[in-house]
PDB file of N, CA, C, O and CB in Angstrom:
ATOM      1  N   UNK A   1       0.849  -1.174   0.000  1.00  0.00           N
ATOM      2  CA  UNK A   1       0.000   0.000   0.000  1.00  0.00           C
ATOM      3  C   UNK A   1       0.896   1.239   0.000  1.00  0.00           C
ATOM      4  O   UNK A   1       1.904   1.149   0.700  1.00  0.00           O
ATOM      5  CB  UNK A   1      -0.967  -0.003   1.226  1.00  0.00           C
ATOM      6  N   UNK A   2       0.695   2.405  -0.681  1.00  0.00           N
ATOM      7  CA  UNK A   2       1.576   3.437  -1.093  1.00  0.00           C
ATOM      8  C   UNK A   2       1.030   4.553  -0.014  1.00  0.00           C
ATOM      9  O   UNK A   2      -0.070   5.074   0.170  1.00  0.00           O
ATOM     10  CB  UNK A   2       1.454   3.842  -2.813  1.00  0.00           C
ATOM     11  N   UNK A   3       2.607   4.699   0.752  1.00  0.00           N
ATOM     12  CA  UNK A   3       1.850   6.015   1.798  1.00  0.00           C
ATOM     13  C   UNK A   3       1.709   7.141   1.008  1.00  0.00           C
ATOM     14  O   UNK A   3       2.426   7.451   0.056  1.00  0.00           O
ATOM     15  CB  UNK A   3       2.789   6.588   3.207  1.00  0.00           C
ATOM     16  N   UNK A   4       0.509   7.894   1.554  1.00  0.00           N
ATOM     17  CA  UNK A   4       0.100   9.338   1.413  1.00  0.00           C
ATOM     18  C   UNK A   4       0.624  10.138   2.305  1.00  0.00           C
ATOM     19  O   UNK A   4       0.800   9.850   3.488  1.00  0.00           O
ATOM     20  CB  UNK A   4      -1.233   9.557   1.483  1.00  0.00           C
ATOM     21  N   UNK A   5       0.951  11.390   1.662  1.00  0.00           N
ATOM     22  CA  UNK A   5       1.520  12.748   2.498  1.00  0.00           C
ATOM     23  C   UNK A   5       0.518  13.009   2.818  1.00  0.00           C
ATOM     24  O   UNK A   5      -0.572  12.933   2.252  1.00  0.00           O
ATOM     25  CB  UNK A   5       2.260  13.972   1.922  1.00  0.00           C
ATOM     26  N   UNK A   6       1.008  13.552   4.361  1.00  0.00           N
ATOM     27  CA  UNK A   6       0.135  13.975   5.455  1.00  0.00           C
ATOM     28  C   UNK A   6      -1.297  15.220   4.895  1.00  0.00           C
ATOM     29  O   UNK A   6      -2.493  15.475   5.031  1.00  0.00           O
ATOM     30  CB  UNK A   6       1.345  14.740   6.659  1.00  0.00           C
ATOM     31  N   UNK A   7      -0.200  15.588   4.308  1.00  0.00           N
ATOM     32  CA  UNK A   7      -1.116  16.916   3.457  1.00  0.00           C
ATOM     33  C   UNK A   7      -2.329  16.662   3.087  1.00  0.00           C
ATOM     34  O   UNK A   7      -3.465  16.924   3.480  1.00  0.00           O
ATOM     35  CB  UNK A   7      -0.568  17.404   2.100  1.00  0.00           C
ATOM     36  N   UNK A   8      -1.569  15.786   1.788  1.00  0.00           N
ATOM     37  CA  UNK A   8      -2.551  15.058   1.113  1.00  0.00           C
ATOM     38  C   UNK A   8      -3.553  14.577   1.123  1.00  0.00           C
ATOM     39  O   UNK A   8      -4.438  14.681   0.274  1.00  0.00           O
ATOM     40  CB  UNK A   8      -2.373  14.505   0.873  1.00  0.00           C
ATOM     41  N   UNK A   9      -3.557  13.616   2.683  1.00  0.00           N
ATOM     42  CA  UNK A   9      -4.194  12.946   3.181  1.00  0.00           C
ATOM     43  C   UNK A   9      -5.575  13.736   4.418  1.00  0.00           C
ATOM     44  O   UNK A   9      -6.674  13.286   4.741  1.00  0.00           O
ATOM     45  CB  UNK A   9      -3.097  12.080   3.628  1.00  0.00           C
ATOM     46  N   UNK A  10      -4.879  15.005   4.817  1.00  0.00           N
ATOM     47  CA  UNK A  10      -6.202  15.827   5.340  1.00  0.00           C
ATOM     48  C   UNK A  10      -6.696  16.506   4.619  1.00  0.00           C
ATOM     49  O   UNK A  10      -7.618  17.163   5.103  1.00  0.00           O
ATOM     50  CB  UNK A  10      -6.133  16.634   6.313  1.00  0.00           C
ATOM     51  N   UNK A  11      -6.332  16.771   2.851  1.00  0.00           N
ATOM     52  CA  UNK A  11      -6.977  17.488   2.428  1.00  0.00           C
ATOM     53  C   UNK A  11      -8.345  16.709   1.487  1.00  0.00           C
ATOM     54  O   UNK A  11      -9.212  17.191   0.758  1.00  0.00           O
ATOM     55  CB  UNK A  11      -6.019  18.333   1.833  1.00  0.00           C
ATOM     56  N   UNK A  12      -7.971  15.036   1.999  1.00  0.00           N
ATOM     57  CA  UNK A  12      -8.748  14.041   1.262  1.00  0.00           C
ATOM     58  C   UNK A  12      -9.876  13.692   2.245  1.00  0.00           C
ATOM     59  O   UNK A  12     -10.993  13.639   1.732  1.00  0.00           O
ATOM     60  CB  UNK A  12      -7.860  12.734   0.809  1.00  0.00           C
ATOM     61  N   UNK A  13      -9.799  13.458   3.487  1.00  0.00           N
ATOM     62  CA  UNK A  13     -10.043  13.723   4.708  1.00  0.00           C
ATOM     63  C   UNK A  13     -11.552  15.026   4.355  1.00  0.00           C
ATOM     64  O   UNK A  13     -12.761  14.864   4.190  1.00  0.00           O
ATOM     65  CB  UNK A  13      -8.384  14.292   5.546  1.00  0.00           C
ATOM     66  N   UNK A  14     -10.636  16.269   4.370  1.00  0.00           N
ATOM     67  CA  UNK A  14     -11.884  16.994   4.268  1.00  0.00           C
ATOM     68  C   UNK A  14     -12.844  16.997   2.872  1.00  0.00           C
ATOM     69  O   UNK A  14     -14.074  16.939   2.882  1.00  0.00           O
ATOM     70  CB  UNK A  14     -11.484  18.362   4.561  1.00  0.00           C
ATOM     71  N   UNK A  15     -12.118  17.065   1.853  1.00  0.00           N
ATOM     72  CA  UNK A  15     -13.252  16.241   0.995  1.00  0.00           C
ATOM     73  C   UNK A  15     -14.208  15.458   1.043  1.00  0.00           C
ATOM     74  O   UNK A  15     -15.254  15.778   0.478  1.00  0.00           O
ATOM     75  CB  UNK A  15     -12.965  15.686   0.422  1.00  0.00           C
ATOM     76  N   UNK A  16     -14.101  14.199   1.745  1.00  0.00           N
ATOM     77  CA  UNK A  16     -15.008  13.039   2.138  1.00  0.00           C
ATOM     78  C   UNK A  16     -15.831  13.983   3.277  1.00  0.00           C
ATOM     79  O   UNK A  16     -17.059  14.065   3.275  1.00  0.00           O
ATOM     80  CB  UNK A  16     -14.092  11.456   2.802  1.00  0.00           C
ATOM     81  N   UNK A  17     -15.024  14.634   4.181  1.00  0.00           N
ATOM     82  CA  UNK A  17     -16.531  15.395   5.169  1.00  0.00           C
ATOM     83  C   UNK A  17     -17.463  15.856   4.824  1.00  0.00           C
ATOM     84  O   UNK A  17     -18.624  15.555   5.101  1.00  0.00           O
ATOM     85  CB  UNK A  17     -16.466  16.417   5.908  1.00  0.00           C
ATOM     86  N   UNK A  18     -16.899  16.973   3.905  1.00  0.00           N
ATOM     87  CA  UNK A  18     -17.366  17.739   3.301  1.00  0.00           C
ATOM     88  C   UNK A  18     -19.043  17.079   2.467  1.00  0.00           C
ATOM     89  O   UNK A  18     -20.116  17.664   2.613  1.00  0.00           O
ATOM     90  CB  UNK A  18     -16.119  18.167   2.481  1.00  0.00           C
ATOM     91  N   UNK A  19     -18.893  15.980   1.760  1.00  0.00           N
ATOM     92  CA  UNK A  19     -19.541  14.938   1.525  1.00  0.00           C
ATOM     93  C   UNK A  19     -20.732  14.241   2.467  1.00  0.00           C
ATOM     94  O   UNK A  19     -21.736  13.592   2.175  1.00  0.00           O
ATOM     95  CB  UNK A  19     -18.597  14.203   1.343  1.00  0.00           C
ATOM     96  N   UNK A  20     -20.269  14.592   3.481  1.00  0.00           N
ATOM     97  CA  UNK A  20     -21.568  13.769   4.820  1.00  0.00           C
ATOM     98  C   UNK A  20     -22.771  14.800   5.017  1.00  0.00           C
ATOM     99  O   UNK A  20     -22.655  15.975   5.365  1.00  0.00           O
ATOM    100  CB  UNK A  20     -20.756  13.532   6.831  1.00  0.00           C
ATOM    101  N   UNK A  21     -24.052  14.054   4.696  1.00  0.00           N
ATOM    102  CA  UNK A  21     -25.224  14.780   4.997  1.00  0.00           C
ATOM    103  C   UNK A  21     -25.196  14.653   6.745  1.00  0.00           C
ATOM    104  O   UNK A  21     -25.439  13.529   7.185  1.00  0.00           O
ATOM    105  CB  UNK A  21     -26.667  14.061   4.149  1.00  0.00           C
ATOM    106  N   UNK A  22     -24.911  15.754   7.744  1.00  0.00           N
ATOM    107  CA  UNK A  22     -24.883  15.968   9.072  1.00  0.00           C
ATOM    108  C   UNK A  22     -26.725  16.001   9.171  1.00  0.00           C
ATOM    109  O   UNK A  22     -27.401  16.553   8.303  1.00  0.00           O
ATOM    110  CB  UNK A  22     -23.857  17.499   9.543  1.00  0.00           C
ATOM    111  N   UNK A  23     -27.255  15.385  10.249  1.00  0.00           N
ATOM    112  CA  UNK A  23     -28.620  15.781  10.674  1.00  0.00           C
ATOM    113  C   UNK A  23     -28.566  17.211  11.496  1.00  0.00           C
ATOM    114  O   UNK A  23     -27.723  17.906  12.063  1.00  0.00           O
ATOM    115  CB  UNK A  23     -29.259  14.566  11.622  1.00  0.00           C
ATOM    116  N   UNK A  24     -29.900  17.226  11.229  1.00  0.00           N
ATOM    117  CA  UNK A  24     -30.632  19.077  11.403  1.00  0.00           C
ATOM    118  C   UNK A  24     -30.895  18.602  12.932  1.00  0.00           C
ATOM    119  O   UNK A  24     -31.104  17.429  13.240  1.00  0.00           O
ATOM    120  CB  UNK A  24     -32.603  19.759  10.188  1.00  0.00           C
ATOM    121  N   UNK A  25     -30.856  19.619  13.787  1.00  0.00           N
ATOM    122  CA  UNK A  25     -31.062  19.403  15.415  1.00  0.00           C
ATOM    123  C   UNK A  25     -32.250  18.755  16.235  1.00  0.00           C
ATOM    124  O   UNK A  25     -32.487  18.392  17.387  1.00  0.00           O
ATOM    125  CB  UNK A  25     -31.049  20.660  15.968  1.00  0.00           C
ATOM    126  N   UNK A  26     -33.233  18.846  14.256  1.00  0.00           N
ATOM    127  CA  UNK A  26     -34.438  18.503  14.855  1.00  0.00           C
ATOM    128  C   UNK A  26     -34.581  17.095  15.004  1.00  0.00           C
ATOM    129  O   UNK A  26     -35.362  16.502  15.748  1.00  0.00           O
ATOM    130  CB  UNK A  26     -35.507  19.015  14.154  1.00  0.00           C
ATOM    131  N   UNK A  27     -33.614  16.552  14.095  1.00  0.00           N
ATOM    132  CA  UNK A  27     -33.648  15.165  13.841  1.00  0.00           C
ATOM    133  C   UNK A  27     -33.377  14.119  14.724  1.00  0.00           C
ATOM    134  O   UNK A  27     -33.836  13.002  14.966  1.00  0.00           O
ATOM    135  CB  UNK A  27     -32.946  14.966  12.979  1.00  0.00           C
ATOM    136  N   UNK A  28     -32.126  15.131  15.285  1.00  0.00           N
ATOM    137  CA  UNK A  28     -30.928  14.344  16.338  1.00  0.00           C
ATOM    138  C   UNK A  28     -32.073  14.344  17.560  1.00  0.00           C
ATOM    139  O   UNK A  28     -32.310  13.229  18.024  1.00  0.00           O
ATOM    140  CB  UNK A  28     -29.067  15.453  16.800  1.00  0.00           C
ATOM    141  N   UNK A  29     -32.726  15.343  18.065  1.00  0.00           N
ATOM    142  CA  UNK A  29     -33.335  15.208  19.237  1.00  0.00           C
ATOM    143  C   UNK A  29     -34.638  14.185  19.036  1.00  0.00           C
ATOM    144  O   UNK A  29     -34.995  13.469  19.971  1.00  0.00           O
ATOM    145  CB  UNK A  29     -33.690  16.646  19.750  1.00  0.00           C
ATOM    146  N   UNK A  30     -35.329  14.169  17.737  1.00  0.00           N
ATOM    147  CA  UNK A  30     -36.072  13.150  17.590  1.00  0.00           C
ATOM    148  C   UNK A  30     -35.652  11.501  18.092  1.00  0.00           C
ATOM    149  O   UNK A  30     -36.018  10.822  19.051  1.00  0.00           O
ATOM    150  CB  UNK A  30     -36.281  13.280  16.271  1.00  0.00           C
ATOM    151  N   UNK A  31     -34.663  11.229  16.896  1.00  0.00           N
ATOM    152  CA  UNK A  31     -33.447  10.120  17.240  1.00  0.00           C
ATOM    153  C   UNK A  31     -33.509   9.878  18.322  1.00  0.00           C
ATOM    154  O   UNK A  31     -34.000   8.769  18.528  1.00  0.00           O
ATOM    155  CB  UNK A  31     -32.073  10.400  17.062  1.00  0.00           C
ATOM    156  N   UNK A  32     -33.080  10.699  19.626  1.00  0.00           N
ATOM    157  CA  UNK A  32     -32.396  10.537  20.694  1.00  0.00           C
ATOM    158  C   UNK A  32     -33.549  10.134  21.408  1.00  0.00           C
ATOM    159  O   UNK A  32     -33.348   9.265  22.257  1.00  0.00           O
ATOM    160  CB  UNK A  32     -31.567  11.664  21.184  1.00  0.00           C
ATOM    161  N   UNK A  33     -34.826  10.592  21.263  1.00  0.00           N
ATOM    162  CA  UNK A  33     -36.357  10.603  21.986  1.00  0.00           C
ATOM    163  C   UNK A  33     -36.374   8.941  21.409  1.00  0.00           C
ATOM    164  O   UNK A  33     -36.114   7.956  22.100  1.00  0.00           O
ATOM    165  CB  UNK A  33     -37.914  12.030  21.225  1.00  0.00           C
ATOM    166  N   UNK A  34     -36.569   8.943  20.663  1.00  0.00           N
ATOM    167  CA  UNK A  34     -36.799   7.366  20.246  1.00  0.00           C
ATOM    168  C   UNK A  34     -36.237   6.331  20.634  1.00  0.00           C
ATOM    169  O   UNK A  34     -36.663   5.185  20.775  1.00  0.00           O
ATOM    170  CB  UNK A  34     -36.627   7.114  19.143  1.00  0.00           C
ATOM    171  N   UNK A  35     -35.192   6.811  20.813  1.00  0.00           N
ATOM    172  CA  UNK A  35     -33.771   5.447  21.615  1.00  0.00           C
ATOM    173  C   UNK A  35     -34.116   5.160  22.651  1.00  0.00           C
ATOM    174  O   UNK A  35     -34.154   4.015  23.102  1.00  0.00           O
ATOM    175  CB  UNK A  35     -32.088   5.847  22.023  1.00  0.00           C
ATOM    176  N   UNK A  36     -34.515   6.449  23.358  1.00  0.00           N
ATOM    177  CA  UNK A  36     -34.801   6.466  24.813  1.00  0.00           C
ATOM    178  C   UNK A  36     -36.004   5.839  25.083  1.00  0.00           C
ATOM    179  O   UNK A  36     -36.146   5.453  26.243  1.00  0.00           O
ATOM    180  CB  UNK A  36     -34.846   7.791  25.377  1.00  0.00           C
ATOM    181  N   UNK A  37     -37.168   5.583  24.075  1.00  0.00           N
ATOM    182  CA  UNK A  37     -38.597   5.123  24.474  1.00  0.00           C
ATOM    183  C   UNK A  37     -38.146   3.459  24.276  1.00  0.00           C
ATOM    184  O   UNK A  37     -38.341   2.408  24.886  1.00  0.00           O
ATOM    185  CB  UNK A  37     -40.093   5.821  23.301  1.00  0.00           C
ATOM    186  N   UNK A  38     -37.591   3.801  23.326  1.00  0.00           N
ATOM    187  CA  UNK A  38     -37.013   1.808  22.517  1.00  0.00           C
ATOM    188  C   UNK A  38     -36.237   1.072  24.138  1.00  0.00           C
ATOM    189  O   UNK A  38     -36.618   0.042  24.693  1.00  0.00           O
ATOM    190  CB  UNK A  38     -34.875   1.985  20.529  1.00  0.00           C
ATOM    191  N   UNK A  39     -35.378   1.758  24.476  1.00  0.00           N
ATOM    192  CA  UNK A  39     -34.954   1.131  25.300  1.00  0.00           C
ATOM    193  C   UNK A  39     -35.858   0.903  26.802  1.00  0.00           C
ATOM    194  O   UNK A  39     -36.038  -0.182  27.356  1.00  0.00           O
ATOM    195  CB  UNK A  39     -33.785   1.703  25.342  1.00  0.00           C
ATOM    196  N   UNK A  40     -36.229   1.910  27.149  1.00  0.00           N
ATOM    197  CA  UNK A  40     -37.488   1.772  28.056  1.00  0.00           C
ATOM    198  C   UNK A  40     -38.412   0.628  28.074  1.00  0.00           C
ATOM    199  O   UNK A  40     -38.893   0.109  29.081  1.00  0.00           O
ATOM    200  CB  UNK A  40     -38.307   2.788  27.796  1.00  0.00           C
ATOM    201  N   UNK A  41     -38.628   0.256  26.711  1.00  0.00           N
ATOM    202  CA  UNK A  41     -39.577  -0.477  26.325  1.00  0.00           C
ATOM    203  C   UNK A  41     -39.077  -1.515  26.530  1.00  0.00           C
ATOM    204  O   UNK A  41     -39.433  -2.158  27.518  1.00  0.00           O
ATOM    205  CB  UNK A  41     -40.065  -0.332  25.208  1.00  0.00           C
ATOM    206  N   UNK A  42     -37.976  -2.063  25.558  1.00  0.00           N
ATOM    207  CA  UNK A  42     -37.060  -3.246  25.831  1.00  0.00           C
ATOM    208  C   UNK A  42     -36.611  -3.834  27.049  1.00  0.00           C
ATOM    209  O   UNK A  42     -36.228  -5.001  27.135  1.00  0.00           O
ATOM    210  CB  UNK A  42     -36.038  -3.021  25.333  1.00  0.00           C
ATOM    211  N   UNK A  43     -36.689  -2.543  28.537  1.00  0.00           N
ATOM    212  CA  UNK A  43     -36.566  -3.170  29.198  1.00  0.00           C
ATOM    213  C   UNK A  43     -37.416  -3.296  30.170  1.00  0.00           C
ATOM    214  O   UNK A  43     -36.779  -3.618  31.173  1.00  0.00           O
ATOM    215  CB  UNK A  43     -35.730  -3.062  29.367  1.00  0.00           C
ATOM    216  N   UNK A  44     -38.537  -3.208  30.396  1.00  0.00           N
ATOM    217  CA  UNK A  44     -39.925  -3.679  30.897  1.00  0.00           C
ATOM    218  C   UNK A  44     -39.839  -4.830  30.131  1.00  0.00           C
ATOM    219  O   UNK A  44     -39.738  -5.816  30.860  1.00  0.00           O
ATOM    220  CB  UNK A  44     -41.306  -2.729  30.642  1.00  0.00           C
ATOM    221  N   UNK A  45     -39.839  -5.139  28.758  1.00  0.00           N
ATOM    222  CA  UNK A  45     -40.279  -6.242  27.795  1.00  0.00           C
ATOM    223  C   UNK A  45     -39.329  -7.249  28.957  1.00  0.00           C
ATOM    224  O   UNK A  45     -39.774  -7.910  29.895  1.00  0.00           O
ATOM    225  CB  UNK A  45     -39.732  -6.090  25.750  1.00  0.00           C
ATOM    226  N   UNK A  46     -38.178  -7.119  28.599  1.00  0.00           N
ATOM    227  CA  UNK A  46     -37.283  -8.039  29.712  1.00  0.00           C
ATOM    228  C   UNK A  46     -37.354  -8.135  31.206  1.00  0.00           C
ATOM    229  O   UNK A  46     -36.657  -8.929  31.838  1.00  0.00           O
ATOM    230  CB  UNK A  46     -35.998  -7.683  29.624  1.00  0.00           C
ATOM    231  N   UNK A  47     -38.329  -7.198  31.835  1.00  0.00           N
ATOM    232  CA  UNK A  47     -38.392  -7.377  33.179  1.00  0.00           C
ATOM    233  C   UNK A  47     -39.443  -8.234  33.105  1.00  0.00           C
ATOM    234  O   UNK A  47     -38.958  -9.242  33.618  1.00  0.00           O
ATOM    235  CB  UNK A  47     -38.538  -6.189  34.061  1.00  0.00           C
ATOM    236  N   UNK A  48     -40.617  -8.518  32.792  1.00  0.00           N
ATOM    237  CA  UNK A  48     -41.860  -8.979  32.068  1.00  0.00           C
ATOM    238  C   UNK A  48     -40.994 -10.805  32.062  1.00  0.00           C
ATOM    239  O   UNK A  48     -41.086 -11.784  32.802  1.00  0.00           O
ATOM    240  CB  UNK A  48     -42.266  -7.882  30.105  1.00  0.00           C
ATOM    241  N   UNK A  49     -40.284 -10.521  30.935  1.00  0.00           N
ATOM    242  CA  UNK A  49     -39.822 -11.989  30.403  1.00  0.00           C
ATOM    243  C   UNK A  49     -39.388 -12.863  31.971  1.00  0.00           C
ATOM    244  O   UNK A  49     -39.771 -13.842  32.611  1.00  0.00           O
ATOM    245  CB  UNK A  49     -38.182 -11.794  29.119  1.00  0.00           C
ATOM    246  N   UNK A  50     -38.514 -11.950  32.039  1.00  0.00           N
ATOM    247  CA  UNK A  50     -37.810 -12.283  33.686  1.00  0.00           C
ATOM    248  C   UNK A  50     -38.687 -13.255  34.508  1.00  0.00           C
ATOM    249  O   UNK A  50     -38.748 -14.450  34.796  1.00  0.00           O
ATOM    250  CB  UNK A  50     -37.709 -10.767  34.747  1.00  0.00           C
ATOM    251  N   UNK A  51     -39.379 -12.008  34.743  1.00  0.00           N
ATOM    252  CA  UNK A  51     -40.401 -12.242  35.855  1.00  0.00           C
ATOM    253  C   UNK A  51     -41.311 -13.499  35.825  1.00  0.00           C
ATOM    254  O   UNK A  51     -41.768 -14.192  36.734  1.00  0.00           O
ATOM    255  CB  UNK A  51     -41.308 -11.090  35.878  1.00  0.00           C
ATOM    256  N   UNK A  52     -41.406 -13.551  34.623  1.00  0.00           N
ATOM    257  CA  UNK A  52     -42.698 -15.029  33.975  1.00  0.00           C
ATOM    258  C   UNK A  52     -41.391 -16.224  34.537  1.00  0.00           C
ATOM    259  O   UNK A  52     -41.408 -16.851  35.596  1.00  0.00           O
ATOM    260  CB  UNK A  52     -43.204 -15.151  31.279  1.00  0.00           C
ATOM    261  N   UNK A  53     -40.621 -16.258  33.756  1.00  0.00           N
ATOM    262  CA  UNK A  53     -39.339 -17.235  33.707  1.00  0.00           C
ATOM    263  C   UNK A  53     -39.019 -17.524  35.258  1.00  0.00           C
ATOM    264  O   UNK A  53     -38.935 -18.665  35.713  1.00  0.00           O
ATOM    265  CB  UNK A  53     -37.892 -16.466  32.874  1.00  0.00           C
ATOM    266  N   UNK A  54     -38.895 -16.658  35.813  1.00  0.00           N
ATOM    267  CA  UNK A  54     -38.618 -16.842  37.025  1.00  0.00           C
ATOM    268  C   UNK A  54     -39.951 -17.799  38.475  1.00  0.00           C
ATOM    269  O   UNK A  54     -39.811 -18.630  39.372  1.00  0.00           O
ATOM    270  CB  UNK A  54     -38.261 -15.254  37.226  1.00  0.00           C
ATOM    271  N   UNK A  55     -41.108 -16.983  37.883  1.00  0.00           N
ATOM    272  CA  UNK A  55     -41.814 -17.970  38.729  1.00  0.00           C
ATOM    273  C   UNK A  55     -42.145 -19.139  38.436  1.00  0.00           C
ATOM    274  O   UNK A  55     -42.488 -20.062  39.175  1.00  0.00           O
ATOM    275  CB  UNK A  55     -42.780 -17.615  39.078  1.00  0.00           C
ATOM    276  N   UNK A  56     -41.990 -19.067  36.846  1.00  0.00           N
ATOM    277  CA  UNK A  56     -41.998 -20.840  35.940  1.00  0.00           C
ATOM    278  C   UNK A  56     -41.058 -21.506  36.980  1.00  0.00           C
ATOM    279  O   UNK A  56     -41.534 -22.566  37.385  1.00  0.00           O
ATOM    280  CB  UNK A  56     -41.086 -20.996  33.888  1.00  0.00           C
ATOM    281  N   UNK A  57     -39.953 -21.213  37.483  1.00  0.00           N
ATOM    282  CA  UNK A  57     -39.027 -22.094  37.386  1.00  0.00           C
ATOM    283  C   UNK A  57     -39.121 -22.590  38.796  1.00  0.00           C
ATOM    284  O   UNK A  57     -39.055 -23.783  39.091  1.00  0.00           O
ATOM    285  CB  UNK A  57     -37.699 -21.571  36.883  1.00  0.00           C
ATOM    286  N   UNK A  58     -39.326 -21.303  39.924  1.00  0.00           N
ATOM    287  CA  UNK A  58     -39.828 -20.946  41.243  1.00  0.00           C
ATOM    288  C   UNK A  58     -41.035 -22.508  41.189  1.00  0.00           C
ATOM    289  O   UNK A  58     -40.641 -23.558  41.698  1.00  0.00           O
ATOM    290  CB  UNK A  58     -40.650 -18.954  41.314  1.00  0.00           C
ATOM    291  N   UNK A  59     -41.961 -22.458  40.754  1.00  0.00           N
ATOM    292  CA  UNK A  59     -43.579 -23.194  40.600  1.00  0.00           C
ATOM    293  C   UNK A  59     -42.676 -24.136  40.170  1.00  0.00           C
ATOM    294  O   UNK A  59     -42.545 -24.682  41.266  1.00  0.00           O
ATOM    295  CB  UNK A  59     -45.087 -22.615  39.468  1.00  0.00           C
ATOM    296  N   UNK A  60     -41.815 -24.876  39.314  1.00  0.00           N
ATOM    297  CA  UNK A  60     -41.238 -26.174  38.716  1.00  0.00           C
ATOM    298  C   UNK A  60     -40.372 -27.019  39.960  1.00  0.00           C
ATOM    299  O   UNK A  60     -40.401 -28.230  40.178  1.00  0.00           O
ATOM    300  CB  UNK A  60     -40.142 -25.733  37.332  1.00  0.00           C
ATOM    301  N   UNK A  61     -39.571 -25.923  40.718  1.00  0.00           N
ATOM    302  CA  UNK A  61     -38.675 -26.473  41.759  1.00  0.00           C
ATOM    303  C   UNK A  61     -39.258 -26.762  43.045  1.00  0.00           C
ATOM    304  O   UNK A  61     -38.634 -27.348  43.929  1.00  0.00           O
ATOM    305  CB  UNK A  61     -37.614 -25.603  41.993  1.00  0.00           C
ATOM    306  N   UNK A  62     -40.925 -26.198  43.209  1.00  0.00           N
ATOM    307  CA  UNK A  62     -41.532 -26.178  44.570  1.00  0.00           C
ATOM    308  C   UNK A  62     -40.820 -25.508  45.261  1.00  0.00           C
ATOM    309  O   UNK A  62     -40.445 -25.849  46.382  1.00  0.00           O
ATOM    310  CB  UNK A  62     -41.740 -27.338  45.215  1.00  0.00           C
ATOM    311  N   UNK A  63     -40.461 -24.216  44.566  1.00  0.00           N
ATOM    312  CA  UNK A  63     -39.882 -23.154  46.206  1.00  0.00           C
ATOM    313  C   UNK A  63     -40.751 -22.039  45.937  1.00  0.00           C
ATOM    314  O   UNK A  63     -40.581 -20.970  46.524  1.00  0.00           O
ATOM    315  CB  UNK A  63     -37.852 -22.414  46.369  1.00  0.00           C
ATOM    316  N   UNK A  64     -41.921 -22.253  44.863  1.00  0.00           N
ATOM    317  CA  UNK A  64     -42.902 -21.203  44.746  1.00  0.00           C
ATOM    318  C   UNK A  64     -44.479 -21.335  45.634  1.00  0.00           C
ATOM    319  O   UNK A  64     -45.146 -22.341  45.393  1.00  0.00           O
ATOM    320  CB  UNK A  64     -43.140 -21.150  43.160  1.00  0.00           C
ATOM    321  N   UNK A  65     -44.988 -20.388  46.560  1.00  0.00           N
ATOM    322  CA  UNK A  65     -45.612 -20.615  47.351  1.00  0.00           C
ATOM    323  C   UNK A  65     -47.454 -19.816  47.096  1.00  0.00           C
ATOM    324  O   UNK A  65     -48.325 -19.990  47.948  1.00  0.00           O
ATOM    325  CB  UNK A  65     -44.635 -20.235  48.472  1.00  0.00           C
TER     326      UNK A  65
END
C-alpha cells in the first residue's frame, strides 16, 4: 500500500466530510427521543420476560408458594 503525504491525506479527509449529509437538530433530538422510548420499552419487555421465567421455574422447583 503506497503512503500518502500527510497533506494530502487531510486534504482528502476533508473532501469526504465535506460529503456527509450531518442531521438538522431537529432530527438528532427526535433520534435521541426514540432510543430512549425503545430502550425503556425493551426493558420492561425483559423485566416482564424475567419475571414469567422466574416464577416458571420458582412453581417447577416447589420453592414457589
Amino acid at each position: 500500500m503506497a503512503r500518502t503525504n500527510p497533506f494530502v491525506f487531510l486534504q482528502q479527509v476533508r473532501t469526504e466530510v465535506s460529503k456527509v449529509t450531518w442531521p438538522s437538530r431537529k432530527e438528532t433530538v427526535i433520534t435521541t427521543i426514540m432510543v430512549l422510548i425503545m430502550s425503556v420499552a425493551a426493558a420492561l419487555f425483559f423485566l416482564g420476560v424475567d419475571w414469567v421465567l422466574s416464577t416458571a421455574v420458582q412453581l417447577i422447583l416447589g420453592m414457589g408458594r
